[in-house]
C-alpha beads as a LAMMPS data file, in Angstrom:
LAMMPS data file: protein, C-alpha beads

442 atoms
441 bonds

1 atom types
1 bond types

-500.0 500.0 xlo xhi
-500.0 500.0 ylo yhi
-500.0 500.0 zlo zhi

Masses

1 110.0

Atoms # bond

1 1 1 -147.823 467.796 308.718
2 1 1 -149.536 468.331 305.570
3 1 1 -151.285 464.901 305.418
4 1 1 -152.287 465.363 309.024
5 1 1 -154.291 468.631 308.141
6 1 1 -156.185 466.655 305.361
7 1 1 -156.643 464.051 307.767
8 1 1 -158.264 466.204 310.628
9 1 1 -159.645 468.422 307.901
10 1 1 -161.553 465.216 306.338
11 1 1 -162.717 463.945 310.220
12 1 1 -164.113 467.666 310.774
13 1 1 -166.061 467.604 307.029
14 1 1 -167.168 463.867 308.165
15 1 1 -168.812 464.876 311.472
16 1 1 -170.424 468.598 310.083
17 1 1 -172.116 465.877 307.565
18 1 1 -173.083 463.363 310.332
19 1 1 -174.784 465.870 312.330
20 1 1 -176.023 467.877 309.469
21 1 1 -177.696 464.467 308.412
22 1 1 -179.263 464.009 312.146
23 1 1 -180.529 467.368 311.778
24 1 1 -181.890 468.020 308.786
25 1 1 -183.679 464.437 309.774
26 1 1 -183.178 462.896 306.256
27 1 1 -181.432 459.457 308.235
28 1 1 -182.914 457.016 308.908
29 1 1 -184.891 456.773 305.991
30 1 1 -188.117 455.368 306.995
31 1 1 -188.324 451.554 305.224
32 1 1 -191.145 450.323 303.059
33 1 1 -191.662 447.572 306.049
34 1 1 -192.448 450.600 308.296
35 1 1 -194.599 452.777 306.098
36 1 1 -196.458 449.492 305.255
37 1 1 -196.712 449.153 309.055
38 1 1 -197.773 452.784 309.539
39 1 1 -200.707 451.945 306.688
40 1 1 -202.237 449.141 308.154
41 1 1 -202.572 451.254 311.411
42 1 1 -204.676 453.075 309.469
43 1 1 -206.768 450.978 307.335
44 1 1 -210.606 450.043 307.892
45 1 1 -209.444 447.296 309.870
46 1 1 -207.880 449.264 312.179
47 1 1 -211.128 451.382 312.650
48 1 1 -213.974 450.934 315.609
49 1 1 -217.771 450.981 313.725
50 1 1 -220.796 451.558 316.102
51 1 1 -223.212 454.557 316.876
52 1 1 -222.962 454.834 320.457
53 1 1 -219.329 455.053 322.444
54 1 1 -219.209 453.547 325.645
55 1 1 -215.574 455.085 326.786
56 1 1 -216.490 458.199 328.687
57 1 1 -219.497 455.690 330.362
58 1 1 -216.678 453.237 331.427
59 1 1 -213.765 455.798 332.485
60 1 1 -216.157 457.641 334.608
61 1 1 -218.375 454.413 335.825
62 1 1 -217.259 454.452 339.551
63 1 1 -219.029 457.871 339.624
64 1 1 -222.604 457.659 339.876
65 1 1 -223.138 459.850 336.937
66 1 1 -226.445 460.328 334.310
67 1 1 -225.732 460.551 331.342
68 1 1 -225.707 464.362 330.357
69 1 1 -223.790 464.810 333.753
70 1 1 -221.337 462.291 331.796
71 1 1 -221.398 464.073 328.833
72 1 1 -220.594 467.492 330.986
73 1 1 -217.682 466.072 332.538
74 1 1 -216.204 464.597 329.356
75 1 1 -216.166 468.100 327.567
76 1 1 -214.188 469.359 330.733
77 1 1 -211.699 466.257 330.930
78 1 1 -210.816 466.896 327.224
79 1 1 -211.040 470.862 327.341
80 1 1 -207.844 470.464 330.434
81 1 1 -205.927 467.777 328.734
82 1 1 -206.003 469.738 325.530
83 1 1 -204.525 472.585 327.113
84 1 1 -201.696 470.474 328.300
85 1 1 -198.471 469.819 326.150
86 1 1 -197.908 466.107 327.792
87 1 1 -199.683 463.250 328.453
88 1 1 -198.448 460.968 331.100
89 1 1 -198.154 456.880 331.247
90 1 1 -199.388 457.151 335.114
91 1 1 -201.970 459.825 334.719
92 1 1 -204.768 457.552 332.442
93 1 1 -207.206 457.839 335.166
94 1 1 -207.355 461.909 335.110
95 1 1 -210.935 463.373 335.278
96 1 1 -212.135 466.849 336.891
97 1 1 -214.987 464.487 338.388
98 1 1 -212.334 463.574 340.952
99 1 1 -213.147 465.121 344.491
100 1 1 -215.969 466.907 343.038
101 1 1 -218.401 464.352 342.524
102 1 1 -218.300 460.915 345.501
103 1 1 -217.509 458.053 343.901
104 1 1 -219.911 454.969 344.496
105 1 1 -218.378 452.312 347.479
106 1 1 -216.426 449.561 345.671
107 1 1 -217.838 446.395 344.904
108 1 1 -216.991 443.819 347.694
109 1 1 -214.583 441.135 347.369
110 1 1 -215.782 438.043 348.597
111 1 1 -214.247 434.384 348.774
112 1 1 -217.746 433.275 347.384
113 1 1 -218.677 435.126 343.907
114 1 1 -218.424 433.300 340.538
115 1 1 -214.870 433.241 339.628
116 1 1 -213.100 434.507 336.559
117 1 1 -210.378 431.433 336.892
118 1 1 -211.831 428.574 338.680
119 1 1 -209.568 426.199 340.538
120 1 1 -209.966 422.856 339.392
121 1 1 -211.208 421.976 342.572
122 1 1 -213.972 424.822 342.336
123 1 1 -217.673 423.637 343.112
124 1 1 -218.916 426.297 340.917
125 1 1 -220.526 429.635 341.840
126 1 1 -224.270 428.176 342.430
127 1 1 -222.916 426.235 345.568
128 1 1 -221.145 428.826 346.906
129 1 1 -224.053 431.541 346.247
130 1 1 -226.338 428.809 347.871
131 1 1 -224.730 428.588 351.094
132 1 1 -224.347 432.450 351.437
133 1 1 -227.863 433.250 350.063
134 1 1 -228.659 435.777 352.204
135 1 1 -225.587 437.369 352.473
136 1 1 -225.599 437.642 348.447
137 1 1 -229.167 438.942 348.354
138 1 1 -228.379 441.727 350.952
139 1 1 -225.172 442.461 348.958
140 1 1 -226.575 442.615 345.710
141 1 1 -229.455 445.120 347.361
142 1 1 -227.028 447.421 348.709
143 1 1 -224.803 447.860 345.879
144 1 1 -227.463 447.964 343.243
145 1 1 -225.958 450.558 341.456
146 1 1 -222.962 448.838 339.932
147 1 1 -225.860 446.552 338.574
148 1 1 -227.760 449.236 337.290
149 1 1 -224.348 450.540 335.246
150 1 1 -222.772 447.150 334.017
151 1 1 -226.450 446.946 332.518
152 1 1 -226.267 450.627 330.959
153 1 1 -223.483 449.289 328.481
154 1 1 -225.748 447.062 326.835
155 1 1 -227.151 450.389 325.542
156 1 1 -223.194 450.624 323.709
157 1 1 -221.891 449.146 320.821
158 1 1 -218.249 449.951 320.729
159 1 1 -215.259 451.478 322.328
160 1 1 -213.225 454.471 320.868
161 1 1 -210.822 455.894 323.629
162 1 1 -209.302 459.303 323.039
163 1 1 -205.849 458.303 323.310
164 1 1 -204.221 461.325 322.248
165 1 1 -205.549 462.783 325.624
166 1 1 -205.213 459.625 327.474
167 1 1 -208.931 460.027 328.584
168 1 1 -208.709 455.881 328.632
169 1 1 -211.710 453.717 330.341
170 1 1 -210.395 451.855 333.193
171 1 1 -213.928 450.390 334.490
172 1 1 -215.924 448.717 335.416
173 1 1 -214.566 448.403 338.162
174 1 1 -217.166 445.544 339.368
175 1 1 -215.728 443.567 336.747
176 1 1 -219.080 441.778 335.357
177 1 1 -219.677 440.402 339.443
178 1 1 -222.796 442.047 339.758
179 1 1 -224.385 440.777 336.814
180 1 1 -223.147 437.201 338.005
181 1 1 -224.710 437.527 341.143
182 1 1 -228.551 438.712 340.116
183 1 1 -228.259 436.196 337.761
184 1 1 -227.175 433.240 339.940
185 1 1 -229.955 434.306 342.663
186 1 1 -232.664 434.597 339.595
187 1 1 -231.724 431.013 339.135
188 1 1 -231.889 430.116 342.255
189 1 1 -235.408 431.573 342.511
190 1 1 -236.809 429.541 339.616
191 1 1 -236.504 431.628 337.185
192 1 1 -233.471 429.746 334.795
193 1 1 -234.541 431.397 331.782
194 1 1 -234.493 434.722 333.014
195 1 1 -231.450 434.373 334.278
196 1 1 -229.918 432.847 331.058
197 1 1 -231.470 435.729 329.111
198 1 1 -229.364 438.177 331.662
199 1 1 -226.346 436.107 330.989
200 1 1 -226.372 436.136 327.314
201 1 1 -227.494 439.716 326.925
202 1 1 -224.255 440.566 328.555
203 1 1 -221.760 437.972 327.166
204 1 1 -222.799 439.270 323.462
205 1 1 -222.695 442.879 324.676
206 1 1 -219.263 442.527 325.870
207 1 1 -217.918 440.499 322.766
208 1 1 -219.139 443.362 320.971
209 1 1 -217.349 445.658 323.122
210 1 1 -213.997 444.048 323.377
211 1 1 -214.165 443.574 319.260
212 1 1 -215.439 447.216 318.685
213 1 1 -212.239 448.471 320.773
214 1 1 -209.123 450.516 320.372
215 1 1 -207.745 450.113 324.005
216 1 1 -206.243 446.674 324.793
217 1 1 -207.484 447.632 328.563
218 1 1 -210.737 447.033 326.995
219 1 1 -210.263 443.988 325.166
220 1 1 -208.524 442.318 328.450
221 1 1 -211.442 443.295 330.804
222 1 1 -213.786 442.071 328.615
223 1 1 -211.823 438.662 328.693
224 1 1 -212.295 438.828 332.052
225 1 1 -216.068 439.470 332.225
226 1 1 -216.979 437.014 329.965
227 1 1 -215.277 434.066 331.327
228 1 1 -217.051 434.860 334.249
229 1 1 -220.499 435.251 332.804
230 1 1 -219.580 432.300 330.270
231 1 1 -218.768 429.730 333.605
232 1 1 -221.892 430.252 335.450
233 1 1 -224.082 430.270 332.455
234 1 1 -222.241 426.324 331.943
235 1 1 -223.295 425.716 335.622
236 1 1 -226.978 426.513 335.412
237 1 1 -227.046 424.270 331.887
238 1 1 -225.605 421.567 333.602
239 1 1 -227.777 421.445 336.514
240 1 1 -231.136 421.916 333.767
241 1 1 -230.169 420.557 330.177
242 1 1 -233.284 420.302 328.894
243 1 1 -234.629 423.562 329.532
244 1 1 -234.961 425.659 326.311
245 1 1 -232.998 428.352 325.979
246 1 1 -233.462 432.317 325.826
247 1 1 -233.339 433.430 321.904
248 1 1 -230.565 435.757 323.389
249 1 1 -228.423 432.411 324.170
250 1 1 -227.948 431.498 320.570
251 1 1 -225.730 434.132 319.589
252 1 1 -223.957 434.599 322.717
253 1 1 -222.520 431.007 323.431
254 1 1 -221.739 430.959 319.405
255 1 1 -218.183 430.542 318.605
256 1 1 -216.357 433.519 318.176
257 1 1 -216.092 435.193 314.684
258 1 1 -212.932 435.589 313.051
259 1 1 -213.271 439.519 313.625
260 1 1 -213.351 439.224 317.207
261 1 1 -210.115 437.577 317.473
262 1 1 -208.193 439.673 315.452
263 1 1 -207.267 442.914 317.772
264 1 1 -206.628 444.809 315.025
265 1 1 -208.407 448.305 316.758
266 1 1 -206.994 447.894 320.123
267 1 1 -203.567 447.441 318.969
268 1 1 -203.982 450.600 316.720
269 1 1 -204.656 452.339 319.762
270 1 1 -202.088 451.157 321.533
271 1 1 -199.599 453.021 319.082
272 1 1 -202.031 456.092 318.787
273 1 1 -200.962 456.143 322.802
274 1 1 -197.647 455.431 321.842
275 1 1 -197.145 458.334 319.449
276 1 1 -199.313 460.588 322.477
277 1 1 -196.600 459.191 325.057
278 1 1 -193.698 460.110 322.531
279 1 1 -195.288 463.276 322.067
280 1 1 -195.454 464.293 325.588
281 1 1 -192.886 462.761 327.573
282 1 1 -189.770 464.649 328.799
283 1 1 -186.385 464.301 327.913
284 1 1 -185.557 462.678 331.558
285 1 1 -188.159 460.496 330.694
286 1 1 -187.064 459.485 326.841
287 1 1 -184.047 459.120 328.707
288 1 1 -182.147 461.744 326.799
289 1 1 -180.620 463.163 329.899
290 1 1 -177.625 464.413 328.119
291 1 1 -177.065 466.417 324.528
292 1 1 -175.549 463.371 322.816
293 1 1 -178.454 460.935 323.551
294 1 1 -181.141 463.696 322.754
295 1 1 -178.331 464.004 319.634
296 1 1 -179.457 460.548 318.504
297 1 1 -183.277 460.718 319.202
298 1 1 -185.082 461.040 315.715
299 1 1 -189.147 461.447 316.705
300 1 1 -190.505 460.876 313.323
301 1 1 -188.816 457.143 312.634
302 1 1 -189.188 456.100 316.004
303 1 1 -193.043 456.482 315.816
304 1 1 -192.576 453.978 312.416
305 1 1 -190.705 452.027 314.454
306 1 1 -193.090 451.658 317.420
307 1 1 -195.800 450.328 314.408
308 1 1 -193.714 447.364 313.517
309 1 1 -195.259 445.914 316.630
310 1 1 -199.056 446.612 317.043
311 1 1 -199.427 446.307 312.944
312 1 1 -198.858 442.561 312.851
313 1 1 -202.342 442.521 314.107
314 1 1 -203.482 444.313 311.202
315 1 1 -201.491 442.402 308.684
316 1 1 -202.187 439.352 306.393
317 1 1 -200.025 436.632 308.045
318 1 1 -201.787 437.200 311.284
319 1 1 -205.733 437.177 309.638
320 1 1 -204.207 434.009 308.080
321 1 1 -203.706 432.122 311.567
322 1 1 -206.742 433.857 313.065
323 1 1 -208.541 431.978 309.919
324 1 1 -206.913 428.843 310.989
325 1 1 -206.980 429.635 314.928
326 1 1 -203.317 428.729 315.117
327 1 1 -200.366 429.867 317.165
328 1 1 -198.465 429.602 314.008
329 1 1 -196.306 431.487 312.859
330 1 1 -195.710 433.166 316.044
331 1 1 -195.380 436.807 315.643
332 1 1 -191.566 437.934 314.901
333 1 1 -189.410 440.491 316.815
334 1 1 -187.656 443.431 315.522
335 1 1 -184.669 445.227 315.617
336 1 1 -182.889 448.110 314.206
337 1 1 -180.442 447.706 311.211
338 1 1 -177.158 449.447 311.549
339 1 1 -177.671 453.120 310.159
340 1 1 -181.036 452.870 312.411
341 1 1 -178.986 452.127 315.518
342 1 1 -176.081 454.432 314.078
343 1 1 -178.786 457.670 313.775
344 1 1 -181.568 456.977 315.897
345 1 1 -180.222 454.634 318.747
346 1 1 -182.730 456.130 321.246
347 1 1 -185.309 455.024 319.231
348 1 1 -184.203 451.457 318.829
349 1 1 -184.049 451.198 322.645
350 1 1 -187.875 452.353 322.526
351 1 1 -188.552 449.249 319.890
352 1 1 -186.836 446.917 321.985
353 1 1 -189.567 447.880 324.584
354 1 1 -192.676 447.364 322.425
355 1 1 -192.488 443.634 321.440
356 1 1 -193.850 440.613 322.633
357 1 1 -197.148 441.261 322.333
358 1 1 -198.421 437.779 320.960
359 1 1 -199.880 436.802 324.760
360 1 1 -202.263 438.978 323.785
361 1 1 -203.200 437.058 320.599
362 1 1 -202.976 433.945 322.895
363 1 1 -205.624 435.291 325.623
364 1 1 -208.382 436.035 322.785
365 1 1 -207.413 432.172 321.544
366 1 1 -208.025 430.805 324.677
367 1 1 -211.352 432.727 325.044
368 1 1 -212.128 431.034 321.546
369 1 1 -211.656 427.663 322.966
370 1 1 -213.633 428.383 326.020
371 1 1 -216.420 428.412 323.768
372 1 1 -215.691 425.488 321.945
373 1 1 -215.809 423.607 325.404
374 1 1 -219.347 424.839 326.271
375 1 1 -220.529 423.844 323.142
376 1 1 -218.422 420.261 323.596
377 1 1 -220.675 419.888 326.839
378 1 1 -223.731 420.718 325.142
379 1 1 -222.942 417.821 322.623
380 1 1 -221.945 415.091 325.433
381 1 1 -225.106 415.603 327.162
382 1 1 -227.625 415.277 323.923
383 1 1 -225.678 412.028 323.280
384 1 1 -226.545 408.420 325.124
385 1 1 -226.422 409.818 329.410
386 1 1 -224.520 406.076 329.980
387 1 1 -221.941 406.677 327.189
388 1 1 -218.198 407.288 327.770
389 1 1 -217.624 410.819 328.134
390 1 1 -213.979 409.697 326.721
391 1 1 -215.470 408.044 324.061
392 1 1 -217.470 410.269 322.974
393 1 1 -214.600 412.748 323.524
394 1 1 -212.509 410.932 320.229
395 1 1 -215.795 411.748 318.383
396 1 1 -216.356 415.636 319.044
397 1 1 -217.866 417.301 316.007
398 1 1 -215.027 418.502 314.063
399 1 1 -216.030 422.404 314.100
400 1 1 -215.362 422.013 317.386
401 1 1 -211.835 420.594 317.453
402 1 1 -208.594 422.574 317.492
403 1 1 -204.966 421.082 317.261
404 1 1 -203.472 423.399 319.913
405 1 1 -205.932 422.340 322.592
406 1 1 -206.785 419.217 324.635
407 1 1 -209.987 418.709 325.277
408 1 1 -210.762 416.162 328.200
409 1 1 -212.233 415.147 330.986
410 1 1 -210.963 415.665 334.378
411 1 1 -212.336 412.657 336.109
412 1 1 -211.306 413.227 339.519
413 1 1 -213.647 416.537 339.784
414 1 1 -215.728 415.470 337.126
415 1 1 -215.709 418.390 334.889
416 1 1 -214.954 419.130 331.458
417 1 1 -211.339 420.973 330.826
418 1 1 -209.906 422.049 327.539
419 1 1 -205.892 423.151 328.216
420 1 1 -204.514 426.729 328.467
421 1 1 -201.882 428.655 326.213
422 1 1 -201.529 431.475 328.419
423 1 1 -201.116 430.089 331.428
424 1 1 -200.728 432.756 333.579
425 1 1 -204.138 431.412 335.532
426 1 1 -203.678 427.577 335.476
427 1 1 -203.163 425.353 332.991
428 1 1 -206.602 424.553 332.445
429 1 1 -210.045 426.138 332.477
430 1 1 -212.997 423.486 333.170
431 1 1 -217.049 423.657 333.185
432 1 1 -219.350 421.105 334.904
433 1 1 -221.326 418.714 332.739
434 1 1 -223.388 418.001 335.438
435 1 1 -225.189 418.702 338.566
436 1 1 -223.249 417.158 341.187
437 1 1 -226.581 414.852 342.419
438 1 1 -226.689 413.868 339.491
439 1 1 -223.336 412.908 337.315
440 1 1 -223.426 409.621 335.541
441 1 1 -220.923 407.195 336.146
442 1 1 -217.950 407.001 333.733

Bonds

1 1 1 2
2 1 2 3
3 1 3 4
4 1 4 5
5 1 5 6
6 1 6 7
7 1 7 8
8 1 8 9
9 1 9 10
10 1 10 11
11 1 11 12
12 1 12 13
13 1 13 14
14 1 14 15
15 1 15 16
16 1 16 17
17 1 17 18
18 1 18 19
19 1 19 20
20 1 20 21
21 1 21 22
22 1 22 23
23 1 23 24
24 1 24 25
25 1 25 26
26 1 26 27
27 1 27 28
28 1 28 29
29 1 29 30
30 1 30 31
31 1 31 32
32 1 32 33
33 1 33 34
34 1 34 35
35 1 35 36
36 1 36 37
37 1 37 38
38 1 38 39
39 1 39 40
40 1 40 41
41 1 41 42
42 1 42 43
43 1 43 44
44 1 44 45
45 1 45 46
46 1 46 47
47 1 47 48
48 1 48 49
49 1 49 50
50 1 50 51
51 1 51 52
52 1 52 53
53 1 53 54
54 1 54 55
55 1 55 56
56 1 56 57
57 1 57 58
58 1 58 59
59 1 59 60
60 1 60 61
61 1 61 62
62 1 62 63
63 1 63 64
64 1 64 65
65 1 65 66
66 1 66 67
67 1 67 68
68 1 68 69
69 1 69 70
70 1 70 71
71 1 71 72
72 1 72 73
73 1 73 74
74 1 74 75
75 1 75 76
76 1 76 77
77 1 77 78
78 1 78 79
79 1 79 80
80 1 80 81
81 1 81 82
82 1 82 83
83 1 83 84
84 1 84 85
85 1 85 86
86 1 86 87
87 1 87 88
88 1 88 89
89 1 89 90
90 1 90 91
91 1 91 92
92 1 92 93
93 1 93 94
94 1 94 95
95 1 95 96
96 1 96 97
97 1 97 98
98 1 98 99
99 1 99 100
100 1 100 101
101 1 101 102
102 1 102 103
103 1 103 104
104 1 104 105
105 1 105 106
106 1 106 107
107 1 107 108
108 1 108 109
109 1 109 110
110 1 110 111
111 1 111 112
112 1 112 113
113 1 113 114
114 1 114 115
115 1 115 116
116 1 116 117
117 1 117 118
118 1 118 119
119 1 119 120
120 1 120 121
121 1 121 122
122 1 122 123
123 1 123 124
124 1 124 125
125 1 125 126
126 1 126 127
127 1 127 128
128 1 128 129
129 1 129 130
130 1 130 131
131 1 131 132
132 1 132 133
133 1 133 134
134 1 134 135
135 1 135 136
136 1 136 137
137 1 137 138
138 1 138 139
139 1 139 140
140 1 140 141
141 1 141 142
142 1 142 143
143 1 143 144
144 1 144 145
145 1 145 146
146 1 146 147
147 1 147 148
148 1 148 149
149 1 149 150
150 1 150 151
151 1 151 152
152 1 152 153
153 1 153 154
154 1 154 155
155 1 155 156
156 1 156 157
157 1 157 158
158 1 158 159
159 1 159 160
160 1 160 161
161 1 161 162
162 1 162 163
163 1 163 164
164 1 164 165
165 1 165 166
166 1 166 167
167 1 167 168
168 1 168 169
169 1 169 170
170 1 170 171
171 1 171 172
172 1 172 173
173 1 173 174
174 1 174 175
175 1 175 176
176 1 176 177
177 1 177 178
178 1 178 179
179 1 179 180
180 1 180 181
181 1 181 182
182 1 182 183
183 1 183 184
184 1 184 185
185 1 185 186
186 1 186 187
187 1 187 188
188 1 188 189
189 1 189 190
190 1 190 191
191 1 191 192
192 1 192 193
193 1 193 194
194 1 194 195
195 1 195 196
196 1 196 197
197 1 197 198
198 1 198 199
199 1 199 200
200 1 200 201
201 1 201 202
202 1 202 203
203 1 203 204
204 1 204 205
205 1 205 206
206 1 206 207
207 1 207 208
208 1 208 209
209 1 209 210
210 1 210 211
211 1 211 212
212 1 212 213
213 1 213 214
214 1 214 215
215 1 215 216
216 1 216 217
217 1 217 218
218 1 218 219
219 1 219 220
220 1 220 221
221 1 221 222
222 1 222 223
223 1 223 224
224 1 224 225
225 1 225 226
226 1 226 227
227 1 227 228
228 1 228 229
229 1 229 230
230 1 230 231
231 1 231 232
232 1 232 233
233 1 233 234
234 1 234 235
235 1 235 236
236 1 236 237
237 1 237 238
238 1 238 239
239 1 239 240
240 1 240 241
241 1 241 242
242 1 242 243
243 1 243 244
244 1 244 245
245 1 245 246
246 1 246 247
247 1 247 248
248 1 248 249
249 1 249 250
250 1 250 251
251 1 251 252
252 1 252 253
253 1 253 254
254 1 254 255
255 1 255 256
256 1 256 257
257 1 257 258
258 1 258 259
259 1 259 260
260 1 260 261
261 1 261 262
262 1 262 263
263 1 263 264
264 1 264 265
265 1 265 266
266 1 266 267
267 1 267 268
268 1 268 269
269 1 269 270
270 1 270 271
271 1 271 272
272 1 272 273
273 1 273 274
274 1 274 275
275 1 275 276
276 1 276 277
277 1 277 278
278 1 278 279
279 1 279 280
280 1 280 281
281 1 281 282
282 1 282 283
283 1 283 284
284 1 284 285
285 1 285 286
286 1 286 287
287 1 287 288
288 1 288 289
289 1 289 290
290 1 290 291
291 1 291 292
292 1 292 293
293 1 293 294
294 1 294 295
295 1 295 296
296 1 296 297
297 1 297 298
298 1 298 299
299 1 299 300
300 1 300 301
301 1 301 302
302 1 302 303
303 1 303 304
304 1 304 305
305 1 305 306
306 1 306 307
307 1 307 308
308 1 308 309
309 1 309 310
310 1 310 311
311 1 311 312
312 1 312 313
313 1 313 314
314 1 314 315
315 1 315 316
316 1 316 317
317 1 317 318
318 1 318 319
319 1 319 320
320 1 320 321
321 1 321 322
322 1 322 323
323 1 323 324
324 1 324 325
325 1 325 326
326 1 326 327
327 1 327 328
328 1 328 329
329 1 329 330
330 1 330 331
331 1 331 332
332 1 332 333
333 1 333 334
334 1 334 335
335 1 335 336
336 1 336 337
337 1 337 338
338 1 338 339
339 1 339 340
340 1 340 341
341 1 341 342
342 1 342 343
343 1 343 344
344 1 344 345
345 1 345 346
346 1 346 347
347 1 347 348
348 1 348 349
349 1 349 350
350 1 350 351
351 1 351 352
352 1 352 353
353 1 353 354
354 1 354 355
355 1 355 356
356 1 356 357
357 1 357 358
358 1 358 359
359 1 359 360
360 1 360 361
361 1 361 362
362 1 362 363
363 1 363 364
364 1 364 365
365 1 365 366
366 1 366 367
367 1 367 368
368 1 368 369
369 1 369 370
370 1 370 371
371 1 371 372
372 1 372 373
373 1 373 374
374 1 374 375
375 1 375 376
376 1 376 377
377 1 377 378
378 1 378 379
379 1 379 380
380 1 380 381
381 1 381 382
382 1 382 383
383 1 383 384
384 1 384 385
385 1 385 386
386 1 386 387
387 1 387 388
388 1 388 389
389 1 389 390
390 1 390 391
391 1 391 392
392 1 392 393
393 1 393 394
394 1 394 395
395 1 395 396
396 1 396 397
397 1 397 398
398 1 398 399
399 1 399 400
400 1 400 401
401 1 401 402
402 1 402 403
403 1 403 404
404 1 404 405
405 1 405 406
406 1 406 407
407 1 407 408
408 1 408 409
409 1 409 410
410 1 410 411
411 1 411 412
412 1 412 413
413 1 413 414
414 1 414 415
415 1 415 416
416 1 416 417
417 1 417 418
418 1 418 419
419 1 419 420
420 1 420 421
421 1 421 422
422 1 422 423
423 1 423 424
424 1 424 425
425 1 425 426
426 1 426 427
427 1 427 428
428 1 428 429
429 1 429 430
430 1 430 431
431 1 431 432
432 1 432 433
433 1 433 434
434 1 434 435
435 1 435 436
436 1 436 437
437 1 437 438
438 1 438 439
439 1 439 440
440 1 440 441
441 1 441 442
C-alpha cells in the first residue's frame, strides 16, 4: 500500500512538473537552427529597398482611384484593421473602398490576347491580334483605364505589403494584357520601336517589382506578366531582326541577376503573415477545439518553427545554387524532434503545413531560362540564315547554357523551346525565330 502511495504520489509530482513546464513556456527550447532561421528573416536580405511603394496602388487598382484618393483610403483600411484583434486567411482583399467607390469593368477575356503559356501549337499573339484588329482597337479604347494604371507602376520601384494587417495587393487584375495589346497594335501600325520601348519599359519595371517584394502574390503575378510581355516582344523581333532596338530593350531582355532569383523578401513576408495569421486566428481555427490540444499549443516556438521554411531562401546553401542556377540541393523538409512533438504538438502539425515551397524557387528558374532562350534566338539569327539551327544549337554561347534545361528546336512548329521544371503549364515554353513567310529551311 505504501509503495503504491509513492507510486501515485511520484505520477502526480511528474504531471504538476509537465504542465508547470507547458506553462511557464520554458519547453521547447527554441534551437540554434530556429533562432538562426528567425535571423535571416530579418537580415538586409530579407528587406525591400526603393522610395516609392506600389502596394496600396496594386490592392486598390480595380478602383479607379488618384492617387491622394489612394492615399485616403489606405489610412482608413489600416486605421479598421488596426482596431481589430484578428486577421483572417480569406479576408486579404478587405478595403473600406468596397461599395463606396465603383470598381472599373473587368478586363475582357478573350480567346485572342497574347498568352501567358502558349500552346506549342500557338501562332503567336500578332496573328491573332491581326485577324481581330478591330475588335482589339475598340477593346483597348474602351477599357483604357486598366492601360492607364498598369502604366502608373512604372512610377514604383518596390513592393512592401503590410502583412500584419493583411492589407495585401491582389492586382492588377488585367494581368499585364493591356499593355500587350497597345503594344501589339503599335506594331502593327509601324511603329516597332515604339512598341518595343513599351514592352521593355514594363518587363524591367516588373522585374523590379517582383525582386523588390515581400508578398509571394507579387512575385507570382509578376511571373505571369512578364512571360507575357517577354513572348510578344520575341514575336515582333522575329518578324524584324534587324531593326535596332529601344535603349530601354537592353536591360530588360538581360538575363536575370542573381538578386532577382533569390525570393528572399517575399518569403519573409510570407512568415510576417504567418506570425499575423497565428496571431489572430481562433482556437476552432488553430484547431485547439478542446483544453488538451490548446494544452499543447506553445505560440512563441511555433512562430520559430514556421521560419524553418521561408528562411532557406535567405540562407547560404540556397544563394549558393541561385549562383550556380541549379535545382541542387533541393530544399529539405522539417520535422519536430520528440520533446517538440511531446510539448508543442499543435505546432508541429502547423510545420508540417508550411513546407514544400521549392516550386517557388523553380518558377523564378524557369523565368531565368526564358531569358536565356530569347537571347539563344537573338544569336541563331546573327549567325549564317542557311545554317542548322541544330547545329548551331551544340554551339550556343556558353553564358547562355544551363545543365537543367534543353534547349531545342521544335521543328514541327518551327519555334525555339527550352524545357520546363515546373510543369504545371506544359512542358515547354517556345518563341518564334521567325516570321512565318519567312522561316528558312532546316
Amino acid at each position: 500500500m505504501r509503495l503504491l502511495s509513492r507510486v501515485l504520489l511520484a505520477l502526480t509530482l511528474l504531471g504538476l512538473l509537465s504542465l508547470a513546464v507547458i506553462l511557464s513556456d520554458w519547453l521547447p527550447r527554441t534551437s540554434e537552427r530556429e533562432q538562426a532561421a528567425m535571423e535571416a528573416l530579418q537580415s538586409d536580405l530579407a528587406q525591400t529597398r526603393g522610395q516609392r511603394n506600389a502596394a496600396d496602388y496594386l490592392r486598390l487598382a480595380a478602383f479607379d482611384l488618384d492617387a491622394d484618393l489612394i492615399a485616403t483610403i489606405s489610412a482608413e483600411d489600416r486605421a479598421v484593421r488596426s482596431q481589430s484583434r484578428r486577421v483572417a486567411e480569406d479576408d486579404y482583399a478587405f478595403t473600406v473602398a468596397e461599395g463606396r467607390y465603383p470598381k472599373l469593368a473587368p478586363w475582357p477575356q478573350t480567346d485572342w490576347e497574347c498568352e501567358v503559356w502558349p500552346d506549342v501549337d500557338d501562332q503567336g499573339c500578332l496573328p491573332r491580334v491581326r485577324s481581330r484588329e478591330v475588335e482589339a482597337r475598340a477593346m483597348l479604347a474602351e477599357h483604357n483605364r486598366w492601360l492607364a494604371i498598369e502604366t502608373g507602376l512604372i512610377d514604383f520601384d518596390h513592393v512592401r505589403a503590410d502583412m500584419q494587417l493583411a492589407l495585401i495587393p491582389m492586382g492588377p487584375p488585367s494581368t499585364g494584357k493591356p499593355v500587350a495589346l497597345a503594344a501589339a497594335l503599335q506594331h502593327i501600325d509601324g511603329d516597332t520601336a515604339g512598341a518595343l520601348d513599351r514592352l521593355c519599359i514594363h518587363i524591367t519595371s516588373w522585374r523590379q517589382l517582383r525582386a523588390q517584394s515581400n508578398n509571394l502574390i507579387t512575385d507570382m503575378l509578376g511571373i505571369a506578366i512578364i512571360n507575357r510581355l517577354l513572348r510578344l516582344a520575341a514575336e515582333i523581333a522575329a518578324e524584324v531582326p534587324d531593326l535596332p532596338r529601344p535603349d530601354s530593350c537592353a536591360a530588360a531582355l538581360s538575363l536575370l541577376e542573381d538578386d532577382e532569383l533569390l525570393q528572399c523578401r517575399a518569403f519573409a513576408g510570407e512568415h510576417e503573415l504567418w506570425q499575423a495569421l497565428l496571431s489572430g486566428a481562433t482556437e476552432e481555427e488553430l484547431l485547439l477545439d478542446t483544453p488538451w490540444k490548446a494544452l499543447f499549443w506553445n505560440p512563441r516556438h511555433t512562430r520559430a518553427l514556421v521560419a524553418l521554411q521561408p528562411a532557406l531562401f535567405c540562407q547560404t546553401t540556397h544563394a549558393d545554387r541561385v549562383a550556380r542556377r541549379s535545382l541542387e540541393p533541393p530544399m529539405p523538409g522539417f520535422s519536430c524532434d520528440g520533446w517538440q512533438r511531446a510539448f508543442n504538438s499543435s505546432g508541429c502539425i502547423v510545420l508540417n503545413g508550411s513546407n514544400s515551397n521549392d516550386r517557388y524557387y523553380h518558377r523564378v528558374l524557369d523565368l531565368d531560362a526564358r531569358f536565356r532562350l530569347f537571347q539563344l534566338a537573338d544569336w541563331i539569327r546573327s549567325q549564317d540564315g542557311h545554317a542548322d539551327v541544330s547545329a548551331l544549337l551544340a554551339e550556343m554561347p556558353q553564358e547562355l547554357r544551363n545543365p537543367a534545361y534543353r534547349f531545342e528546336l521544335d521543328a514541327e512548329h518551327d519555334l525555339l523551346r527550352v524545357s520546363q521544371v515546373d510543369t504545371g503549364h506544359g512542358q515547354w515554353w517556345s518563341l518564334p525565330l521567325w516570321p512565318a513567310a519567312s522561316r528558312p529551311e532546316h
